[in-house]
VMD Tcl script that draws the C-alpha trace (Angstrom):
set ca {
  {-0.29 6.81 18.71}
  {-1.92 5.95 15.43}
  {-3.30 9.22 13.33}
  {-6.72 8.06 12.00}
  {-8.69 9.81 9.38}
  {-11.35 11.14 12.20}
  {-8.31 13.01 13.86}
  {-6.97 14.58 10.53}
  {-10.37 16.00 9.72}
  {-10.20 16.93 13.35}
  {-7.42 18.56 13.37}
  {-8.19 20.23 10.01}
  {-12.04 21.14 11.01}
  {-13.34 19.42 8.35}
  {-15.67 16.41 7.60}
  {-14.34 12.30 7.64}
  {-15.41 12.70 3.80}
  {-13.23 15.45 2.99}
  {-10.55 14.05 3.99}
  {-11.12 10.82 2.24}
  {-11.51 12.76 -0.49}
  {-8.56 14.33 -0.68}
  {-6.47 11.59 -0.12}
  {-8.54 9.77 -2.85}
  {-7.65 12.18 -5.52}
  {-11.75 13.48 -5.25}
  {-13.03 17.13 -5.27}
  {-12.14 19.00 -2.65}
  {-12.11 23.10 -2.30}
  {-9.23 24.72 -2.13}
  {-9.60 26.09 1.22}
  {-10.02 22.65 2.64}
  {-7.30 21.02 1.06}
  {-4.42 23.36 2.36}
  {-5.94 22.29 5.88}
  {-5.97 18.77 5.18}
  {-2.16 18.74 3.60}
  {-0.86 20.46 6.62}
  {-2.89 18.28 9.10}
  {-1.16 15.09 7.11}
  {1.93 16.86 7.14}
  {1.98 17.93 10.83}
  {1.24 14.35 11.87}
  {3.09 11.87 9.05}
  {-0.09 10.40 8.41}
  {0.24 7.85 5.61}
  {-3.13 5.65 5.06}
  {-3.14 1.74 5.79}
  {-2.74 -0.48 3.42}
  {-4.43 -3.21 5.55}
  {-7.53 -0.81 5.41}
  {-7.72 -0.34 2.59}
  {-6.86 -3.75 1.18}
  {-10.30 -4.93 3.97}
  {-12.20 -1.99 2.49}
  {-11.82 -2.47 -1.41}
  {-11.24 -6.26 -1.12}
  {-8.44 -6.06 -2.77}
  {-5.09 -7.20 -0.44}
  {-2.64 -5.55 -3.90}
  {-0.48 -9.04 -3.65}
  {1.70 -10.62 -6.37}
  {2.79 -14.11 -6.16}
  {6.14 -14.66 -7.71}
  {7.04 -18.47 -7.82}
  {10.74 -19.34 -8.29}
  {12.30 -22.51 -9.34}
  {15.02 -22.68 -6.91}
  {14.71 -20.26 -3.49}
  {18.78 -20.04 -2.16}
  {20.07 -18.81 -5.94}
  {21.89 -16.07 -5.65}
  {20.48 -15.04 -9.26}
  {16.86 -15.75 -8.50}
  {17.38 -13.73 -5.10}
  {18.58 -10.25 -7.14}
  {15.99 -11.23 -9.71}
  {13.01 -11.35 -6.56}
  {14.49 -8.34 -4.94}
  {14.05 -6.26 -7.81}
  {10.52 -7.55 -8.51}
  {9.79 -6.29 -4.71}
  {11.11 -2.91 -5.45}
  {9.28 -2.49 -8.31}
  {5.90 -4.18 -7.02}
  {5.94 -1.68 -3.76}
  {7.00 1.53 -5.61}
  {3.70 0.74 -6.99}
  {1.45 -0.08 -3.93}
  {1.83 -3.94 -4.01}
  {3.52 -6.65 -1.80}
  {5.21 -9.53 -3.34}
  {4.26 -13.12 -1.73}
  {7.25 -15.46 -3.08}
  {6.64 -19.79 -3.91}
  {9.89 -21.87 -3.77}
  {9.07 -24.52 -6.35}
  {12.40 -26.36 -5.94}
  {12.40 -27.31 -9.72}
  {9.32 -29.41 -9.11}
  {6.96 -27.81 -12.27}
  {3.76 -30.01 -9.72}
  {4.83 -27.54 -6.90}
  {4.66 -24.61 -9.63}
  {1.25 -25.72 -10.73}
  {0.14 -25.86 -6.88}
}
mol new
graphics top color blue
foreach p $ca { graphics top sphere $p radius 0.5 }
foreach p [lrange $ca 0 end-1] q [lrange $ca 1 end] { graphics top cylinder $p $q radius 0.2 }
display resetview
């Protein structure tokens, strides 16, 4: 079963807002906020990325375009980039460009 907002400000008795609030980084009341943290923590709720990449418009991808896709090299080099890009909320989309600098400009 997916946890949506609606059931963690269920669950917490307070409003859709609040909760969006809080997970937002806005003001919330103290009182609230304990109620909201243990409703997230009682349920694993994490938000979606996909909703909130449709909400803001923004889908937090990086393209990363390499030169030559089966290099061992270049395939430490891309996994590193990936760990770093999703530590920070953002998905790497990689371009094999096969040494061709037309299929790097594409």
């Amino acid at each position: 079963m997916v946890t949506t907002i609606r059931d963690i400000a269920k669950m917490a008795g307070v409003s859709n807002a609040a909760v969006s609030r809080y997970l937002n980084g806005g003001p919330v009341g103290e009182e609230k906020r304990e109620k909201i943290r243990e409703a997230i923590e009682a349920t694993g709720y994490h938000p979606s990325a996909k909703a909130r990449s449709l909400r803001s418009g923004k889908g937090n991808l990086v393209g990363v375009v390499v030169p030559k896709i089966n290099s061992e090299t270049i395939s430490r080099v891309t996994a590193g980039i990936d760990d770093v890009l999703r530590d920070h909320g953002y998905h790497m989309v990689l371009g094999n460009s096969e040494n061709d600098p037309s299929l790097e400009l594409d």
